[in-house]
N, CA, C and O of each residue as an XYZ file, in Angstrom:
800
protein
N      92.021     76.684    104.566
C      92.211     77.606    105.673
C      91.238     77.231    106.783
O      90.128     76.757    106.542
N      91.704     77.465    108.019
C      90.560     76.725    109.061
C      89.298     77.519    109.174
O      89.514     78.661    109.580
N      88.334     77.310    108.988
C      87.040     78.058    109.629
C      86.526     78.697    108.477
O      85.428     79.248    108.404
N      87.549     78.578    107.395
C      87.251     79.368    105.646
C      86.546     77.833    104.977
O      87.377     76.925    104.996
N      85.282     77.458    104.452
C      84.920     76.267    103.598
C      85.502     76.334    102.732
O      85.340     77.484    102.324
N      86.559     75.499    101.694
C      86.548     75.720    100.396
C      85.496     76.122     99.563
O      86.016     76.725     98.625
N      83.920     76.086     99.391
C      83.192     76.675     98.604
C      82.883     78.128     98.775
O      82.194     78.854     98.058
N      83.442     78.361     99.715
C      82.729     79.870     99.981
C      84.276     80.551     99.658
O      84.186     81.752     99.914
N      85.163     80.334     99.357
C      86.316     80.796     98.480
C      85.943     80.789     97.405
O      85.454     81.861     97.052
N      85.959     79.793     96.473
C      85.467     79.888     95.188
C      84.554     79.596     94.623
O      84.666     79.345     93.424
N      83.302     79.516     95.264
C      81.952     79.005     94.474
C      81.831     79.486     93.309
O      81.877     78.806     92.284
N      81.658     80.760     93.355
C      81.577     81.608     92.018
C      82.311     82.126     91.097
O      82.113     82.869     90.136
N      83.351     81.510     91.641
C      84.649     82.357     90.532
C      84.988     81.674     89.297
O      85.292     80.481     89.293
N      84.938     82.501     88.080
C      85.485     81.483     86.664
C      87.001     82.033     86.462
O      87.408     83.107     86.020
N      87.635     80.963     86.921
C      89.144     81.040     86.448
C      89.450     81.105     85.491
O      90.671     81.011     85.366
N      88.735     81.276     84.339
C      88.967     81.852     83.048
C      88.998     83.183     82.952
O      89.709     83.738     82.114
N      88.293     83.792     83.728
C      87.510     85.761     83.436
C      87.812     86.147     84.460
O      88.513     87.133     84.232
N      87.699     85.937     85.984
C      87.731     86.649     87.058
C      89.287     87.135     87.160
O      89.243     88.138     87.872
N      90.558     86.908     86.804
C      91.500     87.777     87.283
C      91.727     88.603     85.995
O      91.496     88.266     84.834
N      92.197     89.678     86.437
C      91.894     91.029     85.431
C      92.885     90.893     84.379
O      92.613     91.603     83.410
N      93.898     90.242     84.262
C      94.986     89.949     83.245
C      95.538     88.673     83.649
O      95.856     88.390     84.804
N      95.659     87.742     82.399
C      96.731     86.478     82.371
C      97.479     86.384     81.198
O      97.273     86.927     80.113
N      98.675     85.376     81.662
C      99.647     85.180     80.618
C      99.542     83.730     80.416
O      99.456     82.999     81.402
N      99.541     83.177     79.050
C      99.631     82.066     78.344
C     100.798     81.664     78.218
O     101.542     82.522     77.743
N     101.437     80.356     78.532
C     102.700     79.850     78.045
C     102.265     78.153     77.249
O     101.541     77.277     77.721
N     102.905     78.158     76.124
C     103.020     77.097     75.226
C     104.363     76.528     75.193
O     105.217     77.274     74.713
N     104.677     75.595     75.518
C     105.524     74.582     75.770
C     107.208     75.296     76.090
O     108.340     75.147     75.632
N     106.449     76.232     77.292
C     107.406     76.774     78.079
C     107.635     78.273     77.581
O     108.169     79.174     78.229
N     107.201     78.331     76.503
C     107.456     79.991     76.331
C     105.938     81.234     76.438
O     104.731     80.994     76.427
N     106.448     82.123     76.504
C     105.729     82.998     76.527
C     104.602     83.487     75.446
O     104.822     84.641     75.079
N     103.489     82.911     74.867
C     102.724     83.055     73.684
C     102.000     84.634     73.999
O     102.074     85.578     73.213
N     101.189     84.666     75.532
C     100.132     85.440     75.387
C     100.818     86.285     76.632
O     101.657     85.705     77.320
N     100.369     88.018     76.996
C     100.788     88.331     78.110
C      99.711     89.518     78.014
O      99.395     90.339     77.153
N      99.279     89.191     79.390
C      98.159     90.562     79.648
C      96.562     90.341     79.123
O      95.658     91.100     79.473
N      96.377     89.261     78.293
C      95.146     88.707     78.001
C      93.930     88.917     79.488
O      94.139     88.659     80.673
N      92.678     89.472     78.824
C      91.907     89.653     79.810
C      90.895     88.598     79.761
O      89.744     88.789     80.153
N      91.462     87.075     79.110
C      90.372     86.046     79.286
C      90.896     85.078     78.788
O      91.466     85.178     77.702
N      90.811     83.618     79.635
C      91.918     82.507     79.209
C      90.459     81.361     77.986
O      90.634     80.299     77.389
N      89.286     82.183     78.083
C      88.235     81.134     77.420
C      88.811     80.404     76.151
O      88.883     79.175     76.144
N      89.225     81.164     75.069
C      90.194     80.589     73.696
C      91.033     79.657     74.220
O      91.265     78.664     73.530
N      91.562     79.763     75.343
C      92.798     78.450     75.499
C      92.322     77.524     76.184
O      92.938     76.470     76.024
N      91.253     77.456     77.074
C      90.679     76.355     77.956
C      89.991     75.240     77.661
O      88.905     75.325     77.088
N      90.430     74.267     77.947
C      90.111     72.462     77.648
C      89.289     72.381     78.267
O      89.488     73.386     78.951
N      88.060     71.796     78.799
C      87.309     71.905     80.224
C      87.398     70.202     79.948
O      86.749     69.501     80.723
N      87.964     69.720     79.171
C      88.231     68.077     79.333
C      89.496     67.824     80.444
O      89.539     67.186     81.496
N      90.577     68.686     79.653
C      91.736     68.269     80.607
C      92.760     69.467     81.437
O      93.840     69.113     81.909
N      92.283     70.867     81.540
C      92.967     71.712     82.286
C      92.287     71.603     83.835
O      91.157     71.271     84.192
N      93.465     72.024     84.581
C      92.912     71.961     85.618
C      93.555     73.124     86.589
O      94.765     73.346     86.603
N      92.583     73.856     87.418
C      93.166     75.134     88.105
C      93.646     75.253     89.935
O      93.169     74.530     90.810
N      94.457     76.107     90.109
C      95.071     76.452     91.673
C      94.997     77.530     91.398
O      95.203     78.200     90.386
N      94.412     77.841     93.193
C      94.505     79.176     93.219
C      95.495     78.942     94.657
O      95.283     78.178     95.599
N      96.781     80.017     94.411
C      97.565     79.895     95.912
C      97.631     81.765     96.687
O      97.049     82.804     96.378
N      98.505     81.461     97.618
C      98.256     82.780     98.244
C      99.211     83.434     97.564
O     100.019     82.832     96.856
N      99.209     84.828     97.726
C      99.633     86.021     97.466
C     100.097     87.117     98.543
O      99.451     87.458     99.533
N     101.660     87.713     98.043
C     102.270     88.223     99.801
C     101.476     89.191     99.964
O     101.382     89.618    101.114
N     100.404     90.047     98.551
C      99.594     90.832     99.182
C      98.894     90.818    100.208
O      98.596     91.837    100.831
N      98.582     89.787    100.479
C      97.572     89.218    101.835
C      98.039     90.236    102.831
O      97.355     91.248    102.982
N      99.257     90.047    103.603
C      99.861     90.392    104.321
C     100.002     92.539    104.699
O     100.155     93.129    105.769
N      99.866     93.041    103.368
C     100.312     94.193    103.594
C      99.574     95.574    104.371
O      99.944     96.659    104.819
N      98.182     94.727    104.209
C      97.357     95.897    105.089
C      97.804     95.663    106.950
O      97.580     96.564    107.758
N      98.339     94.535    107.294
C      98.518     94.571    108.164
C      99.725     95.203    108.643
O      99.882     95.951    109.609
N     100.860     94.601    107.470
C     102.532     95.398    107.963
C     102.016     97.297    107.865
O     102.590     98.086    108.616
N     100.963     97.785    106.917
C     101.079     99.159    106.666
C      99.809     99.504    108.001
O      99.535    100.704    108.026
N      99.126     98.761    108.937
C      98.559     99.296    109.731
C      99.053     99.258    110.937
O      98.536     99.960    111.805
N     100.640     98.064    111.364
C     101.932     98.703    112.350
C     102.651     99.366    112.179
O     103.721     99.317    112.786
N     102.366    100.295    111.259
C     103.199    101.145    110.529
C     104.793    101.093    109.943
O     105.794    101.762    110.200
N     104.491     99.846    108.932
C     105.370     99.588    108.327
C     105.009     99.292    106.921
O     105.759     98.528    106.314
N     103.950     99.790    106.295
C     104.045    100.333    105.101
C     104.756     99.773    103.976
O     105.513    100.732    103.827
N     105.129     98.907    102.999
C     105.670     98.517    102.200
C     106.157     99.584    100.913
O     105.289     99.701    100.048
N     107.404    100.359    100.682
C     107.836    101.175     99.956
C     107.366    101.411     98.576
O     106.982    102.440     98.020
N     107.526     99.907     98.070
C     106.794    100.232     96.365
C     104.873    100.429     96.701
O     104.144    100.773     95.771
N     104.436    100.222     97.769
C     102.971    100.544     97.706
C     102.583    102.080     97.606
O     101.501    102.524     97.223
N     103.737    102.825     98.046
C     103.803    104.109     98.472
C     103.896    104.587     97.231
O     103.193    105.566     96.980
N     104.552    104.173     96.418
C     104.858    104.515     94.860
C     104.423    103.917     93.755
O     104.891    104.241     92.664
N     103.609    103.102     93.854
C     102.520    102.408     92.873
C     103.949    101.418     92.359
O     103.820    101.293     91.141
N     105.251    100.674     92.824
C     105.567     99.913     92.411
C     105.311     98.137     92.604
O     104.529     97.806     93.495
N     105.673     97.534     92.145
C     105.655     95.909     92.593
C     107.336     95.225     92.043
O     108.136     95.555     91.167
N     107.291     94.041     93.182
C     108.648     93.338     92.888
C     107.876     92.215     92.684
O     106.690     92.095     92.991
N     108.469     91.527     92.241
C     108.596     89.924     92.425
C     109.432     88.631     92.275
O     110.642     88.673     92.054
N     108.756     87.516     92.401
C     109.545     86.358     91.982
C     111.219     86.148     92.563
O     112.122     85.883     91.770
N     111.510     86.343     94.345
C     110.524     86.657     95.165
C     110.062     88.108     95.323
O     110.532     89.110     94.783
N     108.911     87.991     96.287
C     108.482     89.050     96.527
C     109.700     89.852     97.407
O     110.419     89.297     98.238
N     109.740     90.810     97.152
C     110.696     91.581     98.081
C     110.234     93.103     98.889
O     109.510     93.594     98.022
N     110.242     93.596     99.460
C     110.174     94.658    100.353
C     111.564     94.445    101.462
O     112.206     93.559    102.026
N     111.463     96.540    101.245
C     112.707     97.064    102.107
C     112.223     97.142    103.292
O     111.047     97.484    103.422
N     113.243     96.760    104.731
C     112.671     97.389    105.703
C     114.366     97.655    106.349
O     115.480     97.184    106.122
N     113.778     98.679    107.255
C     115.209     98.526    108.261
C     115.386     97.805    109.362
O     114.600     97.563    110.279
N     116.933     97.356    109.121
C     117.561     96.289    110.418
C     116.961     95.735    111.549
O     116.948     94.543    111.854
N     116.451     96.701    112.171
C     115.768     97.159    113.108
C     113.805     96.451    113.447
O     113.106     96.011    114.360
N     113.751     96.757    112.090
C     112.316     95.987    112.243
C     111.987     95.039    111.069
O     111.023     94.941    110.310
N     113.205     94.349    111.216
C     112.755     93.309    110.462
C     111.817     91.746    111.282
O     111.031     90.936    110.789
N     112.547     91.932    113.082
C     111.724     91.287    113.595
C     110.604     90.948    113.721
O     110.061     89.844    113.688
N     110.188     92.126    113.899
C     108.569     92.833    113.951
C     107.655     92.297    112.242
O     106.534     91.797    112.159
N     108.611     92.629    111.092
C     107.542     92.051    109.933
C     107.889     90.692    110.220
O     106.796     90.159    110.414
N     108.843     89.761    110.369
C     108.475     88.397    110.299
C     107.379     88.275    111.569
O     106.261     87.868    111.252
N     107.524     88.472    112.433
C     106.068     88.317    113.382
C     104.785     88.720    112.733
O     103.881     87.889    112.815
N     104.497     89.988    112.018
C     103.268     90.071    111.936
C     102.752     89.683    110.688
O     101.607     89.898    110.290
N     103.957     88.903    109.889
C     103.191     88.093    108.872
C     103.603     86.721    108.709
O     103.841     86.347    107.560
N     103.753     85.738    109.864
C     103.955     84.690    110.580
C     102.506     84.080    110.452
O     102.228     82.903    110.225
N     101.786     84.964    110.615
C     100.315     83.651    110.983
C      99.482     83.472    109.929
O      98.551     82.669    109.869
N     100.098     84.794    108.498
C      99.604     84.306    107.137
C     100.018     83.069    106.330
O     100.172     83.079    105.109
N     100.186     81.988    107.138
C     100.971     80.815    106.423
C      99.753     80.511    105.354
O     100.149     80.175    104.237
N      98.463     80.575    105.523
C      98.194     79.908    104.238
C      98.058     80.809    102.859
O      97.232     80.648    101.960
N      99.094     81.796    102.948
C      99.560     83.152    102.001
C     100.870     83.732    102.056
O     101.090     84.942    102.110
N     101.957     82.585    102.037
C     103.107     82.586    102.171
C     103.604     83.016    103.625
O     104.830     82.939    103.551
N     103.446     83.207    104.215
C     103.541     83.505    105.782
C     104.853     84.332    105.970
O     105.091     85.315    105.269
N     105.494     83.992    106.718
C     106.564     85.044    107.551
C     107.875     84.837    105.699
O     107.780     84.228    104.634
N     108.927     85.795    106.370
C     110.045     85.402    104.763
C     111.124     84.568    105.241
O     111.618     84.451    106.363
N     111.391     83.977    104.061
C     112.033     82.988    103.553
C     114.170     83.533    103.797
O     115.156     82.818    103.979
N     114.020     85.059    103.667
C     115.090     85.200    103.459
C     115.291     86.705    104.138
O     114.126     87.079    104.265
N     116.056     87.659    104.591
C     116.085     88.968    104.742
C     117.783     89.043    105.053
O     118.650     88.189    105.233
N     117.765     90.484    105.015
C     118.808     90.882    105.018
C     120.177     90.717    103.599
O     120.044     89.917    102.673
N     121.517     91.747    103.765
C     122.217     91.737    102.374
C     122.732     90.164    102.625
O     123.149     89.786    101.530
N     122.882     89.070    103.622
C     123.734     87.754    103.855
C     122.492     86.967    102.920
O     122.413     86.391    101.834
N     121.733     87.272    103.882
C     120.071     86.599    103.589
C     119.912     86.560    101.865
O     119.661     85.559    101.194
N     120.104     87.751    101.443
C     119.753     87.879     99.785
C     120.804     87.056     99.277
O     120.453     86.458     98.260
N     121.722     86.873     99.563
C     122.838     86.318     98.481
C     123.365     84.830     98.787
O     124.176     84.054     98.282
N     122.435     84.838     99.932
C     122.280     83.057    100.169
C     120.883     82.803     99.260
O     120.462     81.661     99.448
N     120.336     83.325     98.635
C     119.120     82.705     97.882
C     119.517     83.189     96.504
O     118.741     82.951     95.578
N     120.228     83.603     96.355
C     121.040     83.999     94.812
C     121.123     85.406     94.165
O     120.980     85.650     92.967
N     121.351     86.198     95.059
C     120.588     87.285     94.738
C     121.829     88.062     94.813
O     122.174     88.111     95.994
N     122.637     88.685     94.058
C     123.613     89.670     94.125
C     123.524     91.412     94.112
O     124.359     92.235     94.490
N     122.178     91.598     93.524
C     122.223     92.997     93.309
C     120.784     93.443     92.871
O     120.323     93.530     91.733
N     120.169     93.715     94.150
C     118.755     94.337     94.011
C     118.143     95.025     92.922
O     117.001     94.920     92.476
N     119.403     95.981     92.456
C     118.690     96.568     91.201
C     118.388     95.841     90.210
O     117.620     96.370     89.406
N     118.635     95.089     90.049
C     118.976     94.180     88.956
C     117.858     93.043     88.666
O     118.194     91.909     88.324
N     116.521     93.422     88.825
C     115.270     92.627     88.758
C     115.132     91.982     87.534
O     115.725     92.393     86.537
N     114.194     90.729     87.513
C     113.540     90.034     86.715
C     111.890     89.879     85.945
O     111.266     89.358     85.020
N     111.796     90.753     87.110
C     110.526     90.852     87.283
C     109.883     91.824     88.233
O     110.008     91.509     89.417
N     109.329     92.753     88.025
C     108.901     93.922     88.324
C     109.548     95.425     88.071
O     109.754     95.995     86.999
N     109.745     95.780     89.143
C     110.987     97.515     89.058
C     111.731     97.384     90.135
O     111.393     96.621     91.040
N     112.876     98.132     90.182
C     113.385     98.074     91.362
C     113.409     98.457     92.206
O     113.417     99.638     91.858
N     113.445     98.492     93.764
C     113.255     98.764     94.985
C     113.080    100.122     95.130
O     113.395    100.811     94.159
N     112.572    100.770     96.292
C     112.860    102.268     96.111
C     112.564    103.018     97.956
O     111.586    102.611     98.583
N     113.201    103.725     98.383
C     112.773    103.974     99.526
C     111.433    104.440     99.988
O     110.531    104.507     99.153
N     111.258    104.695    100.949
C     109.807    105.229    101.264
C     109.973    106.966    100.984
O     109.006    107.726    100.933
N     110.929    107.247    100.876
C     111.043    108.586    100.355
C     110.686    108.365     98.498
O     110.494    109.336     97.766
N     110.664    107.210     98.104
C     110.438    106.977     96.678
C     111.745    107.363     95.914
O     111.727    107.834     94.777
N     112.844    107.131     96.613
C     114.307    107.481     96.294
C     115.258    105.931     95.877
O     115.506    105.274     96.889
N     115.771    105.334     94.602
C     116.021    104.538     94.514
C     117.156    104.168     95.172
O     118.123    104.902     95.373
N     117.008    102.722     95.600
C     118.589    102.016     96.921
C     119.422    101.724     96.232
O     119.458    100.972     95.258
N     120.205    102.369     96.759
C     121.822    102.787     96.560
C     121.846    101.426     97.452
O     121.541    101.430     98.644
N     122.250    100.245     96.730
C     122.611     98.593     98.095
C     124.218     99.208     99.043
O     124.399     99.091    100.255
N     125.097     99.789     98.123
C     126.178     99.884     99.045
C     126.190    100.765     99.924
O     126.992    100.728    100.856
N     125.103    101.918     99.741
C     125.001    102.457    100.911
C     124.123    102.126    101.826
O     124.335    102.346    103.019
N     123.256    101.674    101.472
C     122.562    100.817    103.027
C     123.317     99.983    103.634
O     123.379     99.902    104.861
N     124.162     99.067    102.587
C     124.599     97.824    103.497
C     125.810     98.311    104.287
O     126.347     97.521    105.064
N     126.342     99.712    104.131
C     127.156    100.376    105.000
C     126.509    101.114    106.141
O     127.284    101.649    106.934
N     125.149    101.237    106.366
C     124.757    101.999    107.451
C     124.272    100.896    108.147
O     123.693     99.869    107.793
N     124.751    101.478    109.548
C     124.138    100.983    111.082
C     122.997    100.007    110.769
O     123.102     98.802    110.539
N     121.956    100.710    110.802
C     120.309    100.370    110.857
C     119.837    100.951    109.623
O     118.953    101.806    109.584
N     120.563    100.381    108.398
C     120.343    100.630    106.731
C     119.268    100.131    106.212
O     119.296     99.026    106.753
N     117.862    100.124    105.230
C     117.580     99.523    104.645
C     118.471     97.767    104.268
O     119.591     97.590    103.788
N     117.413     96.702    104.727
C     117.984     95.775    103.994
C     116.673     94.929    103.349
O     115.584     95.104    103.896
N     116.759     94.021    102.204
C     115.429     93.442    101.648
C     115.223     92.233    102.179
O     116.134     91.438    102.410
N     113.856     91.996    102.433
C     113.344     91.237    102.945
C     112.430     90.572    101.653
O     111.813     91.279    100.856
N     112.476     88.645    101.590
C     111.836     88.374    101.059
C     110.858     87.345    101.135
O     111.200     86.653    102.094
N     109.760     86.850    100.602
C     108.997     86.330    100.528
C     108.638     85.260     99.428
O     109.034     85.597     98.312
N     108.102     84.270     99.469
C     107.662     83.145     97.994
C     106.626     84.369     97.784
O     106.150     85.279     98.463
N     106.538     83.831     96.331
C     105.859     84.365     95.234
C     105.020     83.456     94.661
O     104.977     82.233     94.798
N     104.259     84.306     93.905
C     102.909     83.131     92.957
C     103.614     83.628     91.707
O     102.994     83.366     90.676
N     104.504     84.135     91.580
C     104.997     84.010     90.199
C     105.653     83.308     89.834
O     105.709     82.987     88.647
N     106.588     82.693     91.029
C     107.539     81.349     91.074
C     107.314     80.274     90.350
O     108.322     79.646     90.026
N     106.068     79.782     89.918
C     105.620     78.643     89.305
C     105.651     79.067     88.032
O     105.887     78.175     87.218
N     105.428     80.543     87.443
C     105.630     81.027     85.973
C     106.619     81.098     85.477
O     106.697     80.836     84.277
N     108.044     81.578     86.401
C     109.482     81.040     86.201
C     109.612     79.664     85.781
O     110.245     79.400     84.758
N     108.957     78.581     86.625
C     109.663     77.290     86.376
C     108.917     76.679     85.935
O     108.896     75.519     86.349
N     107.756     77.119     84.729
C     107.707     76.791     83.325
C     108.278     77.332     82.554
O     108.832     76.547     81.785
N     108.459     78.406     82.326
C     109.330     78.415     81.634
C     111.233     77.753     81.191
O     111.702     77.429     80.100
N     111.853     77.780     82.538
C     112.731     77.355     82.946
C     113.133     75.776     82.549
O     114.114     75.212     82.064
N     111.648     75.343     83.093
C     111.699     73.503     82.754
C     111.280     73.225     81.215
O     111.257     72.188     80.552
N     110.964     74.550     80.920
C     110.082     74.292     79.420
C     109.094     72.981     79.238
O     109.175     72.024     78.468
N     108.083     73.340     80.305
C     106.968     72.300     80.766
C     105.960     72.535     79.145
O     105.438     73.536     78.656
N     106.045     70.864     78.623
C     105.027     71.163     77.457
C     103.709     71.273     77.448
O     103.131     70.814     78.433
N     103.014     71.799     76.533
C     101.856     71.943     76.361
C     100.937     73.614     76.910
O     101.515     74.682     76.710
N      99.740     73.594     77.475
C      99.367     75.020     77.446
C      99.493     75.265     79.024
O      99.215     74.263     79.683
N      99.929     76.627     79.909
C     100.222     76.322     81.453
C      99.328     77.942     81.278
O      99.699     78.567     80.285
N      98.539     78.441     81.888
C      98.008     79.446     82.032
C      97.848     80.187     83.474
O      97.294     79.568     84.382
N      98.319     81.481     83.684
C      98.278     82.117     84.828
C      98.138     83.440     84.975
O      98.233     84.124     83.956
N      97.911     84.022     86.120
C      97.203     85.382     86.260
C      98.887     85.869     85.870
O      99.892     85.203     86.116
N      98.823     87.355     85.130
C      99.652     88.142     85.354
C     100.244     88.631     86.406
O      99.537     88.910     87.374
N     101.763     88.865     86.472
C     102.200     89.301     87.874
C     101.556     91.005     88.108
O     101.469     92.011     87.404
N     101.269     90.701     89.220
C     100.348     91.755     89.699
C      99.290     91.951     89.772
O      98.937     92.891     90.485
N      98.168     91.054     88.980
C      96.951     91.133     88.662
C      96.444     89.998     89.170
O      96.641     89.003     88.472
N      95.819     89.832     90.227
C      95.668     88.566     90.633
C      93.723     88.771     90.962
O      92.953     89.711     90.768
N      93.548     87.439     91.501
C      92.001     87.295     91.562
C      92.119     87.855     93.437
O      92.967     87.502     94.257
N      91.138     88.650     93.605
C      90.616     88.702     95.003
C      89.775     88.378     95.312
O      88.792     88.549     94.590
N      89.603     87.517     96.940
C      88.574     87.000     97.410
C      87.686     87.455     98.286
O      87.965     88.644     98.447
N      87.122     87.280     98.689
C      85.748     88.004     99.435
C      86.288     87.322    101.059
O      85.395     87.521    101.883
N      86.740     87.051    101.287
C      87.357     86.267    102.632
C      88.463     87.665    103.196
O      89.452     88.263    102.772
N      87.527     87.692    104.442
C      88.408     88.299    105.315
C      89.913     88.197    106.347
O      90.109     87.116    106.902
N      90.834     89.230    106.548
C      91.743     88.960    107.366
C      91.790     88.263    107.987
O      92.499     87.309    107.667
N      91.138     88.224    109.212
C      90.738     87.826    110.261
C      90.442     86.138    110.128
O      90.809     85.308    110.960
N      89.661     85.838    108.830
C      89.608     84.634    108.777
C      90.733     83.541    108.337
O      90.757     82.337    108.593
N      91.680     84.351    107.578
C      92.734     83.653    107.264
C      93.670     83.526    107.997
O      94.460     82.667    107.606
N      94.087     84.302    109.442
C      94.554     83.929    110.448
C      94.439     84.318    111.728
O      95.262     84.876    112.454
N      92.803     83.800    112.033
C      92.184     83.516    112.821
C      92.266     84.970    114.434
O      92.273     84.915    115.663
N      92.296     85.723    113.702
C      92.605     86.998    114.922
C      92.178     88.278    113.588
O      92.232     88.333    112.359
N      91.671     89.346    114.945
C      91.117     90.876    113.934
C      92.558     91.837    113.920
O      93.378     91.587    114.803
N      92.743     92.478    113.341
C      94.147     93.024    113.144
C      93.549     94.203    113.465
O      94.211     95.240    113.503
């Protein structure tokens, strides 16, 4: 990130202990889930760690233009991709104000009901990973009735850091692949502002 050193991101962090839950996969499947320490599985001969961004980055800013992300309102999470509802209407506005988080997945990849089902996506409720969508009233989306109103709820999405936990499994990549749990990720001491270069 510009003006961020790589050491002052992670000097101190042990990617074994510092994120609050991880999941273990052994030659593509699922061994361990929710483990609060990867030390038992770690090689320090031959593993080696990434840390990438997270669409959380982004949300204090969409919820301080007052656009608020629905499952935050309700203690839910989506993922893999990340998804949040917004309406028709301001969907402009979130790809702008999370455009300059590129080095934390930046603006989305996909929005709207055309948008979702060009990336494979037939039916919101119908998750893989997390819960499903829910309004800011905390009222679950009815897809055929949004995608029948004017200025309806439609989902907007984003890459994920869970994406890479899919496609070990998927590729059934051998040997040990270790990663934070979805949802539980490591936070850094690095400010907004520094990751894209303006105070919000």
């Amino acid at each position: 990130m510009p003006g961020v050193e790589d050491d002052r991101i992670a000097a101190a962090i042990d990617i074994r202990t510092d994120a609050p839950r991880y999941n273990v996969y052994v030659d593509g499947k699922l061994q361990k889930q929710a483990t609060t320490t990867l030390e038992p599985h770690w090689d320090t001969s031959d593993h080696v760690a990434f840390l990438i961004g997270c669409s959380y980055t982004f949300e204090k800013a969409l919820t301080v233009a007052g656009l608020t992300p629905p499952h935050m309102l309700h203690g839910r999470s989506t993922f893999v991709v990340s998804m949040r509802m917004y309406r028709s209407s301001e969907v402009d506005r979130v790809r702008g104000i999370t455009r300059p988080y590129v080095t934390t997945h930046g603006e989305p990849i996909a929005w709207g009901w055309e948008g979702m089902r060009s990336i494979g996506i037939d039916d919101i409720s119908k998750v893989d990973w997390g819960e499903p969508p829910v309004s800011g009233a905390g009222l679950d989306i009815v897809q055929a009735e949004q995608e029948a109103q004017e200025d309806g709820l439609v989902p907007v999405f984003w890459g994920c850091g869970v994406t890479p936990q899919e496609a070990v499994m998927k590729a059934q990549i051998p040997g040990t692949v270790m990663s934070h749990t979805p949802g539980y990720m490591i936070v850094l001491d690095v400010e907004e502002e520094e990751v894209i270069g303006k105070v919000l």
